[in-house]
RODRENDREN-373594 format. One record per residue (C-alpha): x, y negated, z; residue in one letter; residue number from 1. Coordinates in Angstrom, 2 decimals, m for minus. Layout:
REC/c1/c2/c3/resn/resi
REC/X/Y/Z/A/NUM
...
//
This chain:
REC/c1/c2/c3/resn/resi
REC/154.84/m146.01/57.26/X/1
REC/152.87/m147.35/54.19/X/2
REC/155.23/m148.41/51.09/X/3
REC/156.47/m151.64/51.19/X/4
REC/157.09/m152.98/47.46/X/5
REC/157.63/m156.72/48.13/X/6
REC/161.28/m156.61/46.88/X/7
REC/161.82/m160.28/45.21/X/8
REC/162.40/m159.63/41.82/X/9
REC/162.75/m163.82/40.90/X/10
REC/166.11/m164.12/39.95/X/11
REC/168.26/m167.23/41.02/X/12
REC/170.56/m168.14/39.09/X/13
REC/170.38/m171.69/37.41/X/14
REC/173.75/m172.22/35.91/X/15
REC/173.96/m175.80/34.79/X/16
REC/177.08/m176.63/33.19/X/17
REC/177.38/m180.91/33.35/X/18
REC/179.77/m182.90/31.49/X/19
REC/181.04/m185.34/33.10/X/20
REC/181.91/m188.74/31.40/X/21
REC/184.56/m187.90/28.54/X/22
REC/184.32/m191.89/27.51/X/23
REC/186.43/m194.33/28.16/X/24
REC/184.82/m196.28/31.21/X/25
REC/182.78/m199.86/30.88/X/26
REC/185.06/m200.96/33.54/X/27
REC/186.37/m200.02/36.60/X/28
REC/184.38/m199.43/39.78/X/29
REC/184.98/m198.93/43.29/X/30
REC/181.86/m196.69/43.86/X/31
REC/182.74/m193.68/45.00/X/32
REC/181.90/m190.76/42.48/X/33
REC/178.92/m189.66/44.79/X/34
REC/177.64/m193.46/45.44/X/35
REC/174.73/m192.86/42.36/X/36
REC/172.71/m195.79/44.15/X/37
REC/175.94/m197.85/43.39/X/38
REC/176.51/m196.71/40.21/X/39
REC/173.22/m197.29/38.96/X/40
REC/173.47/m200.94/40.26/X/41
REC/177.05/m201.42/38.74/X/42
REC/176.12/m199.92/35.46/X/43
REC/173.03/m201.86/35.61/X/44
REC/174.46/m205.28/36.04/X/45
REC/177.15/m204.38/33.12/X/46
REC/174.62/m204.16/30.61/X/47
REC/172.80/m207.22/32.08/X/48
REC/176.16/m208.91/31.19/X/49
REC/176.60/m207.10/27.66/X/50
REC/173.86/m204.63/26.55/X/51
REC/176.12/m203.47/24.15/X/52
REC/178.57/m201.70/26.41/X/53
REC/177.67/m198.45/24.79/X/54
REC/179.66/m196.35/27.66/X/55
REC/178.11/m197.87/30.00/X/56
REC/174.72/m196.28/28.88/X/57
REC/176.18/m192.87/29.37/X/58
REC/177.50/m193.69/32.40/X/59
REC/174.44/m195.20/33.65/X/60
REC/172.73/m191.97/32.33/X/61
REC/174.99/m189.72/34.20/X/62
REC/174.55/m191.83/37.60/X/63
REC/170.58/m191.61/37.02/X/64
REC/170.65/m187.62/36.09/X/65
REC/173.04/m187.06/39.34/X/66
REC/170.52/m189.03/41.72/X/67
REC/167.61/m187.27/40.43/X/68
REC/165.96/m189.61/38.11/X/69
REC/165.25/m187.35/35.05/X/70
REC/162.97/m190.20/32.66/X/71
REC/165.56/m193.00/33.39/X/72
REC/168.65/m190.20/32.65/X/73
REC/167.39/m189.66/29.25/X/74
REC/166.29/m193.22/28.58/X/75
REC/169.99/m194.16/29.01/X/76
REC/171.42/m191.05/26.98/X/77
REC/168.74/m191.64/24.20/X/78
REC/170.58/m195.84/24.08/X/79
REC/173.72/m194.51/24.14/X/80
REC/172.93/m191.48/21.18/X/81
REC/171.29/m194.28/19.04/X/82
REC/174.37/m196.81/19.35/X/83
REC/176.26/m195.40/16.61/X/84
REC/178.74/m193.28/18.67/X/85
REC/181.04/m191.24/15.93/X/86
REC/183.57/m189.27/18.44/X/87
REC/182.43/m185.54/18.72/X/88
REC/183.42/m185.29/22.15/X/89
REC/181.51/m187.83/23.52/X/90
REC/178.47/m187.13/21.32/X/91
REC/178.24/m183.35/21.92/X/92
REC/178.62/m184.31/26.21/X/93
REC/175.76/m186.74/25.95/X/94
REC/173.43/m184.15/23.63/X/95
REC/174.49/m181.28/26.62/X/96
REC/173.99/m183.88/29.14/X/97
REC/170.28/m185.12/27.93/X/98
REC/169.39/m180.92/27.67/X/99
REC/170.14/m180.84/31.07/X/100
REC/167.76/m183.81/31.72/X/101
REC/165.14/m182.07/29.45/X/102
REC/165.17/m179.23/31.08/X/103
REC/164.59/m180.15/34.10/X/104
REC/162.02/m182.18/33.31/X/105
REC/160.76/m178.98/31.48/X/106
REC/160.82/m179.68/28.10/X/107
REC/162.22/m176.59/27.04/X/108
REC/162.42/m177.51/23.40/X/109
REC/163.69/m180.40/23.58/X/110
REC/166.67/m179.09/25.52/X/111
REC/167.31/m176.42/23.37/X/112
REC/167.37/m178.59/20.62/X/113
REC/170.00/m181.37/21.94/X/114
REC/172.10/m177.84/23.29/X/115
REC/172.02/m176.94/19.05/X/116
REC/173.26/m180.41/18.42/X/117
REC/175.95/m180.03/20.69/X/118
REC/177.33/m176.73/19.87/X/119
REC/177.33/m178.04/16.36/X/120
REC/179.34/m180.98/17.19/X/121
REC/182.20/m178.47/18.81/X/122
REC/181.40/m175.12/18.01/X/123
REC/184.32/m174.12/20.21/X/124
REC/182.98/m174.91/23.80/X/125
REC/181.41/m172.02/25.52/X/126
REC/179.38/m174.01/28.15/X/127
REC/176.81/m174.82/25.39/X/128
REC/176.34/m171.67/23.97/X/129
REC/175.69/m170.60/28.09/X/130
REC/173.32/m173.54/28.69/X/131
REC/171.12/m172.92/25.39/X/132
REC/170.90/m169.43/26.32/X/133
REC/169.90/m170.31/29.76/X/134
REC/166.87/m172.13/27.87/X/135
REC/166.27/m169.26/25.84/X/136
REC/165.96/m167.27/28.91/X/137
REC/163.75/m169.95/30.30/X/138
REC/161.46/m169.73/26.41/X/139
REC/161.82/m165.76/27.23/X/140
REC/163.46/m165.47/23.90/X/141
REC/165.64/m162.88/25.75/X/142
REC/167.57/m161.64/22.36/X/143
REC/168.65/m165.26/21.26/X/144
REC/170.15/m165.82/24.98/X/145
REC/172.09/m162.67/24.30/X/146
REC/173.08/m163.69/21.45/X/147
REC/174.23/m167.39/22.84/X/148
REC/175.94/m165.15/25.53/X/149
REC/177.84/m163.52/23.64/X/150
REC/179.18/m166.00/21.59/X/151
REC/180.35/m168.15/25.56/X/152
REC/182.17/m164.39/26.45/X/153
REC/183.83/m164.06/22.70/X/154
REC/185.10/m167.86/23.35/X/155
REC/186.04/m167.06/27.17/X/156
REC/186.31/m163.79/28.28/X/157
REC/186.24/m164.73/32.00/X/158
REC/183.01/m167.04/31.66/X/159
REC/180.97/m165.44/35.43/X/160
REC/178.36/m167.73/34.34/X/161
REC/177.89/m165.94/30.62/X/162
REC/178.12/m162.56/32.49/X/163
REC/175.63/m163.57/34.54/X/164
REC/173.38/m165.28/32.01/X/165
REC/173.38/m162.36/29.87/X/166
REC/172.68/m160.02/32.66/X/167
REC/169.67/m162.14/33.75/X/168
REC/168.71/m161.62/30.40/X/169
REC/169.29/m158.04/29.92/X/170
REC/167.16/m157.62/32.95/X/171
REC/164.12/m159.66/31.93/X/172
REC/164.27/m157.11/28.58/X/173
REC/164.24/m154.40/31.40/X/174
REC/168.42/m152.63/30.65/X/175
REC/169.01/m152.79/34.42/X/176
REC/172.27/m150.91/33.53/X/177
REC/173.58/m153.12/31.48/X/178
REC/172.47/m155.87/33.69/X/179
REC/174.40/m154.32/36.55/X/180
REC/177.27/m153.92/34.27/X/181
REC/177.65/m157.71/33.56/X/182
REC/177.08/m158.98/37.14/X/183
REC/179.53/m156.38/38.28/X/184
REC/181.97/m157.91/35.79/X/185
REC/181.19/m161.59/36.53/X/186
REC/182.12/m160.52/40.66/X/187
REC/185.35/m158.55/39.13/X/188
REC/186.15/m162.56/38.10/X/189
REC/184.24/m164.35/40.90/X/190
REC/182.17/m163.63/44.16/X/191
REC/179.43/m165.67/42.54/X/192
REC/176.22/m165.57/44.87/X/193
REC/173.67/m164.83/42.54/X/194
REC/175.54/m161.94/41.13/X/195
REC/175.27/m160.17/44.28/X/196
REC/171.62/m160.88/44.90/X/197
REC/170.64/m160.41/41.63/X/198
REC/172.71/m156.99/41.20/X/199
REC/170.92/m155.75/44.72/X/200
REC/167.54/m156.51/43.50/X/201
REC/168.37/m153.98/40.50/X/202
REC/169.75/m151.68/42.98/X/203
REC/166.69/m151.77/44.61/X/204
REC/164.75/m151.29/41.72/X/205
REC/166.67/m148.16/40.97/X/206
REC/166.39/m147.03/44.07/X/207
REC/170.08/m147.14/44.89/X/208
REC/169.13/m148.78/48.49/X/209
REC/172.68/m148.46/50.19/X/210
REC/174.27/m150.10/47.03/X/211
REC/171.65/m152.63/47.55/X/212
REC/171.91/m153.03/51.06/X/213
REC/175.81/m153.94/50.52/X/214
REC/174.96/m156.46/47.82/X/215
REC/172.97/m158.08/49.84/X/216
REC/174.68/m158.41/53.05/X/217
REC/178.06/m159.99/50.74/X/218
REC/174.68/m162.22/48.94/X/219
REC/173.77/m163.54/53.15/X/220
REC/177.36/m163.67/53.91/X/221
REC/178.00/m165.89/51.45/X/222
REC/177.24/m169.30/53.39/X/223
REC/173.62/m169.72/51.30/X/224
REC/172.96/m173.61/51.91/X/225
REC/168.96/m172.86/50.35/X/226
REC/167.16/m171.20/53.56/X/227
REC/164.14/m170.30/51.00/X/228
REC/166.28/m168.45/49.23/X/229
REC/168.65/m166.97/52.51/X/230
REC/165.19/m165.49/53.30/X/231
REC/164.92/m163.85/50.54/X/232
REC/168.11/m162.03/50.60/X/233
REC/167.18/m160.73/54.21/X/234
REC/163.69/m159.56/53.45/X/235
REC/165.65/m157.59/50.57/X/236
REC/167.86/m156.22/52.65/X/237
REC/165.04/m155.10/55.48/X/238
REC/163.02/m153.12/53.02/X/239
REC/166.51/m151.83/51.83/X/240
REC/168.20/m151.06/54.76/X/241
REC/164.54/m149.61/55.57/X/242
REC/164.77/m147.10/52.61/X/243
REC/168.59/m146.36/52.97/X/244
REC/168.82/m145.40/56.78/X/245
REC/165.02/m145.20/57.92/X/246
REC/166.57/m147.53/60.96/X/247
REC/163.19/m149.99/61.79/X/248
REC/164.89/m151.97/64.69/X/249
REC/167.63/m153.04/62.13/X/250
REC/165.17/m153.73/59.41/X/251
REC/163.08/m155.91/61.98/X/252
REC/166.11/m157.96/63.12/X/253
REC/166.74/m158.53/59.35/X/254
REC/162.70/m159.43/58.46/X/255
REC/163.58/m161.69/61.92/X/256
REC/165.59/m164.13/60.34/X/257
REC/163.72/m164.01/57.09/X/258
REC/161.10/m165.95/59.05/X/259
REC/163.81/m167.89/60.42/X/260
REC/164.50/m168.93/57.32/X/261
REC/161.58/m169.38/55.78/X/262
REC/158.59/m169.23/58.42/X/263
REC/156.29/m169.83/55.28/X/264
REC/157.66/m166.67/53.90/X/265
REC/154.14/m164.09/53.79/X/266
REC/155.47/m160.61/52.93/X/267
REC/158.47/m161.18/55.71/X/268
REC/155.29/m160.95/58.39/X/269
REC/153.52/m158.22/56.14/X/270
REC/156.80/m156.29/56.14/X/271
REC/157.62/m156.65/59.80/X/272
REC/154.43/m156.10/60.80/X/273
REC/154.28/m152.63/59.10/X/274
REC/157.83/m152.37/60.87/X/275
REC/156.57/m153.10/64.18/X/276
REC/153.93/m150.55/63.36/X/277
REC/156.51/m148.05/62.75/X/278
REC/157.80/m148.04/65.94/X/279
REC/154.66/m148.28/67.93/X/280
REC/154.96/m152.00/68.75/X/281
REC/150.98/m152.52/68.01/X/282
REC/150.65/m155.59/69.38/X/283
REC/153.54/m157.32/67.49/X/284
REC/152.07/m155.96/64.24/X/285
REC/148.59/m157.67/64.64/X/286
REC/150.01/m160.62/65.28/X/287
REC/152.64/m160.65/62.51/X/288
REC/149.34/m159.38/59.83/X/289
REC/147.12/m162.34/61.57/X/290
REC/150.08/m164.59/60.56/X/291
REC/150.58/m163.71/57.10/X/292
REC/146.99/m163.65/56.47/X/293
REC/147.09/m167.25/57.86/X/294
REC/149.84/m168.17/55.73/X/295
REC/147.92/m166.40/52.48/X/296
REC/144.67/m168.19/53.44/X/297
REC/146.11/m171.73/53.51/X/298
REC/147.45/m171.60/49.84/X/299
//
C-alpha cells in the first residue's frame, strides 16, 4: 500500500473568551439573551431616544458582535470607548470585546493592540493574556503567545484554554512534547475537544498511532456539531488506525463517514481509494481516485 501522509495537521482550536456586559443596563428588556435581531432594534431605538446612553452603545455592540455583524460591533464599541467611560471594568471588557471583533474581521493588530489595553486596565484577568496570545499565535509570534500563556496559567492554574493555547503554540515552534504535555494537562482539567484532536495529530506525527487512534475516537465521540471538522477527526483516525493495526476494512468504514461528513473532503477519497486498493476492491478505488480528482479539478 503506498504511504498515505494526509494527516490534518490544521489545528482547531479558536478559544474566544467574550465579556459579557459588566455595565449597568440602558434599561430593561424583554428580549431574550439570544434575540440579537431584538436587541439590536431595542438598543437601536434607545439611542434614537438619547444618543447619549453610553451603555447602550456597548450593549448594542455586544448584540451586533453576537449576530455576526463585525463593522457595526466595533462601530458601537469605538462610541462607547470615546464617551468618556472611567470604570476599569467596563473599559478593559469593551477593549477585549472590540479585539474579538478585530480579529475576526482579521485585523490582527488591531486586536492585539485593544487585548494590551485591556490587560493594562486589569492586569489580573487571565482571559486577556489567553486572547492576546491567541493573536500572537495567529501573527506567528509563537514566543510572545508563550509568554501571554504563561502569565493566564501563573494567574489560574486550571485555565484548559491557556494549556491549550500554549500547546498550539509550542507545536507551531515544532516541541511536540511539550505540546502533548499541556493538552494532556488541559484534559487532566477538562475533556476539551480540541485537546484531543490536536494531541492525536501529534501522536500521529510521532508515530505513536494507537495513542492517536484513542485520541481521536474520545475527539469523534465528543458530539462535534462542525461536520467539516468531524471529518477530519475520522480521516485521522483511518490513516491511524491504518498504521496501528494494518486493519483496511476498519480504516474504510472510518474514511466512510469522513465523506459523510464532508463529501467535499479530497484526501478522504484519495485515502479510501488506496484502501480499497489494499484489499483488492479495484473497482471501488477508481471510482473513489475519479472522485477526488473531480473534487481537485473544480477548485
Amino acid at each position: 500500500m503506498r504511504s498515505m501522509r494526509h494527516l490534518k495537521t490544521i489545528f482547531f482550536a479558536v478559544i474566544l473568551l467574550f465579556a459579557a456586559s459588566s455595565v449597568a443596563l440602558a434599561q430593561a428588556t424583554d428580549c431574550a439573551e439570544d434575540d440579537h435581531d431584538c436587541l439590536i432594534a431595542f438598543y437601536s431605538k434607545a439611542l434614537k431616544s438619547n444618543p447619549k446612553d453610553v451603555e447602550s452603545y456597548y450593549n448594542l455592540g455586544r448584540a451586533h458582535q453576537l449576530k455576526g455583524n463585525l463593522k457595526e460591533a466595533i462601530e458601537n464599541y469605538d462610541r462607547y470607548l470615546a464617551a468618556g467611560v472611567t470604570d476599569p471594568e467596563s473599559l478593559s471588557d469593551a477593549y477585549n470585546n472590540r479585539a474579538i471583533a478585530h480579529r475576526a474581521a482579521g485585523d490582527l493588530e488591531k486586536a492585539a493592540a485593544d487585548y494590551t489595553k485591556a490587560i493594562e486596565l486589569r492586569p489580573e484577568n487571565a482571559s486577556f493574556y489567553v486572547n492576546r496570545g491567541n493573536v500572537f499565535v495567529d501573527l506567528k509570534r509563537h514566543d510572545d503567545a508563550i509568554k501571554d500563556y504563561d502569565k493566564a496559567i501563573s494567574l489560574e492554574p486550571e485555565k484548559a484554554a491557556a494549556l491549550i493555547g500554549r500547546g498550539l503554540a509550542y507545536s507551531a515552534r515544532g516541541d511536540a512534547d511539550n505540546a502533548i504535555s499541556d493538552f494532556t494537562k488541559a484534559l487532566e482539567i477538562a475533556p476539551e475537544p480540541e485537546a484531543y484532536y490536536n494531541r492525536g495529530v501529534l501522536y500521529s506525527q510521532k508515530r505513536e498511532f494507537a495513542k492517536a487512534v484513542a485520541d481521536y475516537t474520545k475527539y469523534i465521540e465528543s458530539d462535534v456539531k462542525d461536520t467539516a471538522k468531524l471529518a477530519d477527526g475520522y480521516l485521522n483516525r483511518a490513516i491511524a488506525v491504518y498504521y496501528s493495526t494494518n486493519d483496511a476494512e476498519r480504516s474504510i468504514a472510518d474514511a466512510t463517514e469522513a465523506i459523510k461528513a464532508n463529501p467535499k473532503l479530497v484526501n478522504a477519497y484519495r485515502v479510501r481509494a488506496l484502501l480499497y486498493r489494499e484489499v483488492g476492491k479495484n473497482d471501488l478505488s477508481a471510482a473513489d481516485e475519479k472522485k477526488a480528482a473531480e473534487l481537485a479539478g473544480s477548485r
